[in-house]
C-alpha positions as a Markdown table, in Angstrom:
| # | Residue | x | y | z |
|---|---|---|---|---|
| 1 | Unk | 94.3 | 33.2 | 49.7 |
| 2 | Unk | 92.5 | 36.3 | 48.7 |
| 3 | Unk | 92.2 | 40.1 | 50.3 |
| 4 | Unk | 89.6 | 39.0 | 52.6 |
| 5 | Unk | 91.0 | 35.8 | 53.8 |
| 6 | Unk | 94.8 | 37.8 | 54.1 |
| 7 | Unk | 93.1 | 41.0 | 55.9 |
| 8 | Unk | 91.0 | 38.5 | 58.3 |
| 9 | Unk | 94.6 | 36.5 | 59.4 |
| 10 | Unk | 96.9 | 39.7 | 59.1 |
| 11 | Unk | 93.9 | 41.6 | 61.7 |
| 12 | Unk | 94.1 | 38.2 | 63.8 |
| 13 | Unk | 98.1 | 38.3 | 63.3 |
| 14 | Unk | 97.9 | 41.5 | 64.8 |
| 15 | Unk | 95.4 | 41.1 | 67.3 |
| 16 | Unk | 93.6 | 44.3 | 66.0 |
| 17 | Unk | 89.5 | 44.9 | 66.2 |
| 18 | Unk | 88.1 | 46.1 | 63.0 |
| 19 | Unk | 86.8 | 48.9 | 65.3 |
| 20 | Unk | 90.5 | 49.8 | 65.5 |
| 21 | Unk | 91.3 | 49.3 | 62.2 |
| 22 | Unk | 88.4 | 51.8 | 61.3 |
| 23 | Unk | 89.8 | 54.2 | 63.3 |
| 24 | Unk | 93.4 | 54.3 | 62.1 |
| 25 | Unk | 92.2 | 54.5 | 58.4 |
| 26 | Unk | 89.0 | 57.0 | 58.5 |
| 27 | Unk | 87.4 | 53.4 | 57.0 |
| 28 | Unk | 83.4 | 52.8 | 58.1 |
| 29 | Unk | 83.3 | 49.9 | 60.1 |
| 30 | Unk | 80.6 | 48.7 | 57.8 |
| 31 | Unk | 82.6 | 49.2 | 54.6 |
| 32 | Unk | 85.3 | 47.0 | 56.3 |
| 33 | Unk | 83.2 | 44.3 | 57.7 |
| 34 | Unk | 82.0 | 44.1 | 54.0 |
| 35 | Unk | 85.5 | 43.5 | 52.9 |
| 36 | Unk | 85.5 | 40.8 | 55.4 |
| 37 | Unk | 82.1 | 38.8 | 54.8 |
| 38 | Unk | 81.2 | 39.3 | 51.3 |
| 39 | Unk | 83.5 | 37.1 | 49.1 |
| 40 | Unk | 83.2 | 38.5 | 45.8 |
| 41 | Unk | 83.7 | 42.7 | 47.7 |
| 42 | Unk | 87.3 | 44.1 | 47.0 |
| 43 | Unk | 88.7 | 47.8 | 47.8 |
| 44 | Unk | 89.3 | 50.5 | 45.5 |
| 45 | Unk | 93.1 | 50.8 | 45.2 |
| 46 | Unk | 93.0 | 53.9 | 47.3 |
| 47 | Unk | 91.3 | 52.1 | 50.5 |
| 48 | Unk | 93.6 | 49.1 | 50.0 |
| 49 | Unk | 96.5 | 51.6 | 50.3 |
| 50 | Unk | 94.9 | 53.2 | 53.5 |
| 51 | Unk | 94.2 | 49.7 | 55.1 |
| 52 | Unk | 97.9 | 48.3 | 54.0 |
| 53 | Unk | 99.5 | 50.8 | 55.7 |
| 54 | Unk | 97.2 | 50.9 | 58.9 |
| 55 | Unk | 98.9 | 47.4 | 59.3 |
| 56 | Unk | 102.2 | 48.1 | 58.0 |
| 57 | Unk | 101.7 | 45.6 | 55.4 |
| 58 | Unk | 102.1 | 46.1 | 51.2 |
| 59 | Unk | 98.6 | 46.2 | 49.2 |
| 60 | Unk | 100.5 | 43.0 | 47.4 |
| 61 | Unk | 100.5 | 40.7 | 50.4 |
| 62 | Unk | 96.8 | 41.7 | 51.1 |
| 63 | Unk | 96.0 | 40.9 | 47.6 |
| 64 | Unk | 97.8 | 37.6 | 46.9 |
| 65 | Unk | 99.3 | 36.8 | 50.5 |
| 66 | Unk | 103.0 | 37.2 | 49.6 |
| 67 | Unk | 105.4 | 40.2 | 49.2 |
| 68 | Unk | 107.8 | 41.1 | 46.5 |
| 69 | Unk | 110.8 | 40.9 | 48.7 |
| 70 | Unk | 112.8 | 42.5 | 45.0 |
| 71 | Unk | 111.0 | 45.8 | 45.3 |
| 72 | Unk | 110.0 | 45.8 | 48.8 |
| 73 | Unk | 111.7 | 44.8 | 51.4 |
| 74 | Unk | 109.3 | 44.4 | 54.5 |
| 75 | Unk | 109.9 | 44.0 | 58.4 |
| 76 | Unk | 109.0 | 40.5 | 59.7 |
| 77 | Unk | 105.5 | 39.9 | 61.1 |
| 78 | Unk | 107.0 | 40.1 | 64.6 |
| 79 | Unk | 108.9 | 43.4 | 63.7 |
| 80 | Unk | 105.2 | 45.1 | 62.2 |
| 81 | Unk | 103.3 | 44.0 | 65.1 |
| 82 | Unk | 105.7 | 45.4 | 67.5 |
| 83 | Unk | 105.6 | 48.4 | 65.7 |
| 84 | Unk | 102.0 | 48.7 | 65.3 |
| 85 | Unk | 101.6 | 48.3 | 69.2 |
| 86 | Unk | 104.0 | 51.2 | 69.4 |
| 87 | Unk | 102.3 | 53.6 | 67.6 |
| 88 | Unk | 99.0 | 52.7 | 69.3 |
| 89 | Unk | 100.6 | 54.0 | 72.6 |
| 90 | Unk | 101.0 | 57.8 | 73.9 |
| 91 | Unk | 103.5 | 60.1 | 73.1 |
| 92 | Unk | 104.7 | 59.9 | 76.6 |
| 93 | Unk | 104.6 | 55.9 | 76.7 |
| 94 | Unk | 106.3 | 56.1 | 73.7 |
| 95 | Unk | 109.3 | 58.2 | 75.3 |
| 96 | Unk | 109.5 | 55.7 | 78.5 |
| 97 | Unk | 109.9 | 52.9 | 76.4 |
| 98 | Unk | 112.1 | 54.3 | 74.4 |
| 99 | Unk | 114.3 | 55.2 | 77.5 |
| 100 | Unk | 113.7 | 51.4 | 78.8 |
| 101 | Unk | 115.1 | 50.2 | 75.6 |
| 102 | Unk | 118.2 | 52.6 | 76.0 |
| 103 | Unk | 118.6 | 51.8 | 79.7 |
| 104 | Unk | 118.6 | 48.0 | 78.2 |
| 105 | Unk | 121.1 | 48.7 | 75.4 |
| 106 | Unk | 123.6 | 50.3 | 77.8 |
| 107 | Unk | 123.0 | 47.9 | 80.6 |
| 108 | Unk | 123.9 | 44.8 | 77.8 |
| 109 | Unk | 127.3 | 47.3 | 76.9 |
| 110 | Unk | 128.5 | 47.3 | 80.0 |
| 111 | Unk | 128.2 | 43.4 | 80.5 |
């Protein structure tokens, strides 16, 4: 698979709008959508860097659907949407569910 097809399933993966996507990366929605529907469009190696890292993925596994797991080491797909959903949440959200996951951890110690 290509960029677009890899963006279109990672955006799916995610569950992620390309509203959303826009928004995290300062992207136009239009510029993306192009990246989407025209076959033959591909980013400039500074936008795939921005749009990558808006989904925690490498430029490499947008570009040719695979990762070099030698010189980079990623987080499963489960582990990057998790993380994605957490940075989408407020700082205060953020600190509760960080206190649930502590409340968990020493609730599983003492068991």
């Amino acid at each position: 698979m290509g960029f677009r097809e890899n963006l279109k399933s990672e955006l799916a993966y995610q569950d992620m709008l390309v509203k959303e996507l826009a928004q995290t990366t300062g992207i136009s929605r239009h510029t993306l959508d192009n990246y989407l529907n025209v076959r033959e469009r591909m980013p400039t190696a500074d936008v795939a860097v921005k749009i990558a890292q808006a989904l925690g993925v490498s430029v490499e596994y947008l570009v040719l659907g695979e990762e070099n797991k030698q010189e980079n080491p990623s987080f499963s797909a489960e582990i990057r949407v998790l993380v994605q959903n957490y940075k989408q949440l407020s700082e205060n959200d953020r600190k509760m569910i960080v206190a649930i996951m502590q409340l968990y951890k020493n609730q599983k110690r003492k068991n």
